[in-house]
Biopython code that builds the backbone (N, CA, C, O; Angstrom):
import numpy as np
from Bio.PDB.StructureBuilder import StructureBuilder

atoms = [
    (1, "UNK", "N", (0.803, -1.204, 0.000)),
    (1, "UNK", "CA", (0.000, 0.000, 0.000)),
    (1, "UNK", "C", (0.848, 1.270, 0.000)),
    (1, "UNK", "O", (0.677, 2.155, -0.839)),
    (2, "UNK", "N", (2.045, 1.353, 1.260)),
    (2, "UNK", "CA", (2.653, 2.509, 0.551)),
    (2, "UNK", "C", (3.352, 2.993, -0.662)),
    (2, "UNK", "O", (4.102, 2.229, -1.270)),
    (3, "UNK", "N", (3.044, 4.921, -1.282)),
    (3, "UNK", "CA", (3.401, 4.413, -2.282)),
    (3, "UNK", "C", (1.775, 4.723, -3.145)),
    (3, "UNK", "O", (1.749, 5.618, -3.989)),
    (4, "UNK", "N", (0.601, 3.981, -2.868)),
    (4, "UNK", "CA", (0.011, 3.422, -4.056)),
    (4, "UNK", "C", (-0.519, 5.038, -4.202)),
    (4, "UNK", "O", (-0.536, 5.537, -3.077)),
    (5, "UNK", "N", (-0.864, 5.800, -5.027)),
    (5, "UNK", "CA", (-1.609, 6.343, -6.087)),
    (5, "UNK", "C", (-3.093, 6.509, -5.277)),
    (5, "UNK", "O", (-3.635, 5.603, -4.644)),
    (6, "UNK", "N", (-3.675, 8.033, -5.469)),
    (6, "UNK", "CA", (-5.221, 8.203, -4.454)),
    (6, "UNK", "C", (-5.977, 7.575, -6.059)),
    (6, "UNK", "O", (-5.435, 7.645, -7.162)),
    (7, "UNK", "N", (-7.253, 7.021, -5.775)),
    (7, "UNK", "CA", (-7.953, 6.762, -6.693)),
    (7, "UNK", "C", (-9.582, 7.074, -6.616)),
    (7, "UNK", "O", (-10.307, 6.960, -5.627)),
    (8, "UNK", "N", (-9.971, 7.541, -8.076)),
    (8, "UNK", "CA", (-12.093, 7.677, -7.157)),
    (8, "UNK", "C", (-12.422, 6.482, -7.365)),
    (8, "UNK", "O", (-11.903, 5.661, -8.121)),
    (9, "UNK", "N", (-13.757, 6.334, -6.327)),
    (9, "UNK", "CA", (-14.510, 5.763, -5.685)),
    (9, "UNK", "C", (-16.052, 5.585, -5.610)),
    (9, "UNK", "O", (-16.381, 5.168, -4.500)),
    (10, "UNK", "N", (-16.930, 5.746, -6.324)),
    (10, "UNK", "CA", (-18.307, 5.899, -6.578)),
    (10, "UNK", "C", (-18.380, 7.942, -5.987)),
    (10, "UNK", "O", (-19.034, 8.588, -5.168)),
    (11, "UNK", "N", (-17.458, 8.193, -6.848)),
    (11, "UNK", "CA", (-17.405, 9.714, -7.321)),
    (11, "UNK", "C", (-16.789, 10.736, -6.177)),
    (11, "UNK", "O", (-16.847, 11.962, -6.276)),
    (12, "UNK", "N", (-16.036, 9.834, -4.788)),
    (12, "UNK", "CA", (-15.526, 10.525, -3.943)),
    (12, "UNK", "C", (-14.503, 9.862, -4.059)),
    (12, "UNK", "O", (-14.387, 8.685, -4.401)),
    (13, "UNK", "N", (-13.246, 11.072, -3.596)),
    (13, "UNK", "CA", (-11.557, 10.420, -4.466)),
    (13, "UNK", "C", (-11.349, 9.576, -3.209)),
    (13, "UNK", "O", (-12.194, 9.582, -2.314)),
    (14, "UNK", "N", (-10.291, 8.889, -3.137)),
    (14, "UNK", "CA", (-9.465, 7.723, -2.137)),
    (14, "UNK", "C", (-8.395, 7.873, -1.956)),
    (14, "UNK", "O", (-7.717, 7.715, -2.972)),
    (15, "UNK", "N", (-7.750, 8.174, -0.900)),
    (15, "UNK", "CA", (-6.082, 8.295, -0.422)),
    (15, "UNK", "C", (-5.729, 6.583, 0.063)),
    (15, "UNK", "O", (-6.375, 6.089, 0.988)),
    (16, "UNK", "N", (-5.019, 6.053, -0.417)),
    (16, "UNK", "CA", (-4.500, 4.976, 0.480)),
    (16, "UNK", "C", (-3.483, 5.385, 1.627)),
    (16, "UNK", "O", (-2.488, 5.975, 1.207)),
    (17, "UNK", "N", (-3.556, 5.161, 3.139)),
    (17, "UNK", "CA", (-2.778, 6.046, 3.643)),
    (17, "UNK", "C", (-2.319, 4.277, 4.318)),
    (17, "UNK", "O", (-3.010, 3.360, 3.872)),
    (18, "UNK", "N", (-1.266, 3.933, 5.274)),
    (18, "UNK", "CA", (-0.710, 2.927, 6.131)),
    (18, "UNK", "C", (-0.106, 3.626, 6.950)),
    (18, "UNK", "O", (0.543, 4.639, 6.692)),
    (19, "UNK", "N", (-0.337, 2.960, 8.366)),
    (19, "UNK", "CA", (0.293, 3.323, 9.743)),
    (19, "UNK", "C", (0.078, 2.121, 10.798)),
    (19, "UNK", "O", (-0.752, 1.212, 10.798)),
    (20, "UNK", "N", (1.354, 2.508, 11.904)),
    (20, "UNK", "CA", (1.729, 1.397, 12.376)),
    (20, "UNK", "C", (1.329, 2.127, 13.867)),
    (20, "UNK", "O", (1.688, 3.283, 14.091)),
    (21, "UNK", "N", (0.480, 1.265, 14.950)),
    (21, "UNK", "CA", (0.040, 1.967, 16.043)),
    (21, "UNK", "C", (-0.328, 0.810, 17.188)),
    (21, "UNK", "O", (-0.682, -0.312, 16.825)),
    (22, "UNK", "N", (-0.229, 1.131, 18.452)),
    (22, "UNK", "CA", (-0.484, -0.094, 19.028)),
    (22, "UNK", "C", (-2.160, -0.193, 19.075)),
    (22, "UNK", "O", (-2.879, 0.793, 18.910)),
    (23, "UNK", "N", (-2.675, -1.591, 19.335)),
    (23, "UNK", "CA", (-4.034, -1.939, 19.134)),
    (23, "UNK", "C", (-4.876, -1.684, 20.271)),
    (23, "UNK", "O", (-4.413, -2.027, 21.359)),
    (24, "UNK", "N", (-5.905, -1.206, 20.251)),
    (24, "UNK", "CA", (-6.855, -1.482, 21.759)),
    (24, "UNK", "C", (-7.629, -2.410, 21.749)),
    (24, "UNK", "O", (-7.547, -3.087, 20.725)),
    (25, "UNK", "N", (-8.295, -2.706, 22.406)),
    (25, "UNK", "CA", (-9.322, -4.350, 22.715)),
    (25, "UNK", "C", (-10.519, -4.249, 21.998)),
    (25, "UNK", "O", (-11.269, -5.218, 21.880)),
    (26, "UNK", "N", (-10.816, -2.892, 21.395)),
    (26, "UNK", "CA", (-11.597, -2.702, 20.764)),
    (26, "UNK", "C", (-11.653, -2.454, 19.186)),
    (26, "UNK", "O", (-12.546, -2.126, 18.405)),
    (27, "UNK", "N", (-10.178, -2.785, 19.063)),
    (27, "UNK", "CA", (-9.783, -1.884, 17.455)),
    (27, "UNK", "C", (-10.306, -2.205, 16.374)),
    (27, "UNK", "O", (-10.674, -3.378, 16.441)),
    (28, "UNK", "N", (-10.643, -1.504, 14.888)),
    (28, "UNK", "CA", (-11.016, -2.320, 13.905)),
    (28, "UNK", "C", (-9.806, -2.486, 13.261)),
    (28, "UNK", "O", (-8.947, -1.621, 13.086)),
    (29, "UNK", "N", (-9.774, -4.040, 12.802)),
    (29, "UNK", "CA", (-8.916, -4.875, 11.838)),
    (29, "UNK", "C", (-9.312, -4.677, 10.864)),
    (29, "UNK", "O", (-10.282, -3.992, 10.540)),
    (30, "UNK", "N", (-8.432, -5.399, 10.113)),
    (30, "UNK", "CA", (-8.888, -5.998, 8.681)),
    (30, "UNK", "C", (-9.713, -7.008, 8.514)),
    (30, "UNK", "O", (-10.082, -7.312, 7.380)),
    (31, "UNK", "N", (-10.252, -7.880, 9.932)),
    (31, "UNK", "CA", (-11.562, -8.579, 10.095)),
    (31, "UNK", "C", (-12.666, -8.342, 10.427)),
    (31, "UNK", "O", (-13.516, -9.080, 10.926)),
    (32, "UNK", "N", (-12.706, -6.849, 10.048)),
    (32, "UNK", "CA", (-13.860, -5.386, 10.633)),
    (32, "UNK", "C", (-14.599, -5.370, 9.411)),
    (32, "UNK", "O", (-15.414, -4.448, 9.380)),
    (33, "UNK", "N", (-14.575, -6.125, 8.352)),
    (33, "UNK", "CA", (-15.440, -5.262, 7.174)),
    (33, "UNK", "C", (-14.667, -4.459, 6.506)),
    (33, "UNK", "O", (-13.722, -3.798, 6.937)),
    (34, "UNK", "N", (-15.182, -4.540, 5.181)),
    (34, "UNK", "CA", (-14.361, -3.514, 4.441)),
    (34, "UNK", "C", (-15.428, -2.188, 4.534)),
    (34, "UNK", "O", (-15.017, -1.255, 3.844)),
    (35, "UNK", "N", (-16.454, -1.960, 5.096)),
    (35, "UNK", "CA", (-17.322, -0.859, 4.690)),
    (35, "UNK", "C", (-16.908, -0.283, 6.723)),
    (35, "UNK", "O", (-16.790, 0.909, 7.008)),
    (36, "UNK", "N", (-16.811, -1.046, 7.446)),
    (36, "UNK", "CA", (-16.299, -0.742, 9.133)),
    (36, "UNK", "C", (-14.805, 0.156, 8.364)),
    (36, "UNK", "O", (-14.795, 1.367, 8.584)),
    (37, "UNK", "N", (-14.111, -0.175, 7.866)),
    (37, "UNK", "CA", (-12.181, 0.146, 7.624)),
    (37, "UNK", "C", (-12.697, 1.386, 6.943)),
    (37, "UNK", "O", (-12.040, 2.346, 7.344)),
    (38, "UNK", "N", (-13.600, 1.736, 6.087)),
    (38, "UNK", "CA", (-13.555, 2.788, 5.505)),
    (38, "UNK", "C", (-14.593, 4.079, 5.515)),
    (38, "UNK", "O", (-14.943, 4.884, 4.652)),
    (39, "UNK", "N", (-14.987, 3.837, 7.236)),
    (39, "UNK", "CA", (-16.207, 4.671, 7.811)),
    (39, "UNK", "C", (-15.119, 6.262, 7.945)),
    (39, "UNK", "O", (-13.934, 5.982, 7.767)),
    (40, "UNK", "N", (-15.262, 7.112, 8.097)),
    (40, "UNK", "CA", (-15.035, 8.363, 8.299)),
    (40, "UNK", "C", (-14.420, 8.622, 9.353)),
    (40, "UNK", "O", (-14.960, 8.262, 10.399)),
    (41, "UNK", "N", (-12.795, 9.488, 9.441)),
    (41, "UNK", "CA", (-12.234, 9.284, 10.895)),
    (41, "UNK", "C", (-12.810, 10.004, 11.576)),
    (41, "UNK", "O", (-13.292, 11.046, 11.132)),
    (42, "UNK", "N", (-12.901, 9.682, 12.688)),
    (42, "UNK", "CA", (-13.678, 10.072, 13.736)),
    (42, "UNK", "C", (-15.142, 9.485, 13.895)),
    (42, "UNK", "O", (-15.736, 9.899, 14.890)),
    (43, "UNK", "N", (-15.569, 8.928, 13.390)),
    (43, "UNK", "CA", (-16.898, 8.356, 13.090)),
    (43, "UNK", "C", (-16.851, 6.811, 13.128)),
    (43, "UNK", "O", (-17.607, 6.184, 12.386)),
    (44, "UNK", "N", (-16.079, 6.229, 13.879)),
    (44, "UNK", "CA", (-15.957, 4.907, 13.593)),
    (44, "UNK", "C", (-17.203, 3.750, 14.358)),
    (44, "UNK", "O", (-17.184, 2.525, 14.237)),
    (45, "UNK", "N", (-17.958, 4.358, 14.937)),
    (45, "UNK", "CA", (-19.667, 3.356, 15.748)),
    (45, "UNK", "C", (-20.476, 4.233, 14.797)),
    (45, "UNK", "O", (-21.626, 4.027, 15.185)),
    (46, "UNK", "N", (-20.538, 4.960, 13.934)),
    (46, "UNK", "CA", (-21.798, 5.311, 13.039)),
    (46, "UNK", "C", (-21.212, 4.712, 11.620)),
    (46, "UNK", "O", (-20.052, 4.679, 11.208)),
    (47, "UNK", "N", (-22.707, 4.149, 10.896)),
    (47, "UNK", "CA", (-22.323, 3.517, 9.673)),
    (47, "UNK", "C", (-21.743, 4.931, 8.550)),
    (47, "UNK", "O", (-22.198, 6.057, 8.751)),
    (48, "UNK", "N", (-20.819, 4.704, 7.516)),
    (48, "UNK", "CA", (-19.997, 5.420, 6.754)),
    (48, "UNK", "C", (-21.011, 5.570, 5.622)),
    (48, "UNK", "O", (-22.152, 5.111, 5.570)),
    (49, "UNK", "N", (-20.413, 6.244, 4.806)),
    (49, "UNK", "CA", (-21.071, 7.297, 3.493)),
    (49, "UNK", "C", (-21.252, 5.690, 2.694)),
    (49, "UNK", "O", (-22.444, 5.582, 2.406)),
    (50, "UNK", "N", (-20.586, 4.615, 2.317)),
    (50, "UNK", "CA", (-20.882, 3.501, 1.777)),
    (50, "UNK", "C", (-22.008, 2.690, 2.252)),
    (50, "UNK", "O", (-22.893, 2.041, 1.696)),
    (51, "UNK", "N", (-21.800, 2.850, 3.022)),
    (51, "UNK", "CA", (-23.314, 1.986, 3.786)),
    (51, "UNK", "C", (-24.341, 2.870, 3.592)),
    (51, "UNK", "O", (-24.947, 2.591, 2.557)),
    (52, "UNK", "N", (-24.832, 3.928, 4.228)),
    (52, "UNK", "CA", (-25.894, 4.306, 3.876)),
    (52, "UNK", "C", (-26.116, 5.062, 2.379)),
    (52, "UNK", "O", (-26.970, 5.945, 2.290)),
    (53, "UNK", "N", (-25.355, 4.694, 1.282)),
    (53, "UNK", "CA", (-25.635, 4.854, 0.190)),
    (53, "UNK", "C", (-26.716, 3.811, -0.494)),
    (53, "UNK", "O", (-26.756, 2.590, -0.344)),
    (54, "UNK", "N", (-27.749, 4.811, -1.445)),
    (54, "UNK", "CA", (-28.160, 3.984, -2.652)),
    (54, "UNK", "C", (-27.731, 3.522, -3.681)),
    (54, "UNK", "O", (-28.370, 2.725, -4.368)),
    (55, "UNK", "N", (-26.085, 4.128, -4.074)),
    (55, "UNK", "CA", (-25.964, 4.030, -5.212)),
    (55, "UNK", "C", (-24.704, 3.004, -5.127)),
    (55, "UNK", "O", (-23.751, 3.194, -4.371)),
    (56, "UNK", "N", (-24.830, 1.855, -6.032)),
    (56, "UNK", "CA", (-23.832, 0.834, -6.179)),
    (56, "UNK", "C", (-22.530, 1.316, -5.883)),
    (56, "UNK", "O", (-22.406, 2.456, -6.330)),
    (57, "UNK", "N", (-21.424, 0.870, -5.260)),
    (57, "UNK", "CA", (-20.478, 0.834, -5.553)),
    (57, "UNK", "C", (-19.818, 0.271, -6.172)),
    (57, "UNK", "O", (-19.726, -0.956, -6.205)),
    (58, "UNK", "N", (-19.011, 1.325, -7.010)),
    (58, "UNK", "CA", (-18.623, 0.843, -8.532)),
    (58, "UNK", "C", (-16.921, 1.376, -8.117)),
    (58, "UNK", "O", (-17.039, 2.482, -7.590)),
    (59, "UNK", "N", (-15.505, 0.990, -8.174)),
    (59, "UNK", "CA", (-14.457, 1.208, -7.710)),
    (59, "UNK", "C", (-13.290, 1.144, -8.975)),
    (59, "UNK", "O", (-12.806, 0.101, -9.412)),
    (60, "UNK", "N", (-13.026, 2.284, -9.360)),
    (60, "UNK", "CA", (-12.067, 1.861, -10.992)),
    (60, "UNK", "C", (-10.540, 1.011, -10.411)),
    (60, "UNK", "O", (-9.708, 0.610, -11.226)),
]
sb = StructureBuilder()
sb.init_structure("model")
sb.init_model(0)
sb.init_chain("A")
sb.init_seg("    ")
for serial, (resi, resn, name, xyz) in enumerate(atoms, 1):
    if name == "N":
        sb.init_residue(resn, " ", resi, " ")
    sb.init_atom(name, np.array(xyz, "f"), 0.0, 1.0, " ", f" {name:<3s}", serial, name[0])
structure = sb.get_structure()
């Protein structure tokens, strides 16, 4: 991932960002969902702009 190129996203752009941090008992993984990993920072117990969308996600 580092390195990769921001890309759009069902018409909102995408940063790939990576960081290394210690975990809490509560943290989301990468066994969180991919729509949990990409909720809004600061917003991580309310569902994200993907979830409560109507419109397909379509990802170039």
């Amino acid at each position: 991932m580092p390195g990769e190129a921001p890309f759009e996203c069902s018409g909102k752009m995408v940063v790939p960002m990576f960081g290394e941090t210690e975990a809490k008992s509560d943290a989301i993984t990468h066994d969180s969902g991919h729509y949990v990993i990409v909720r809004p920072e600061g917003n991580w117990d309310s569902p994200g702009y993907w979830e409560l969308s109507e419109v397909p996600v379509k990802c170039a």
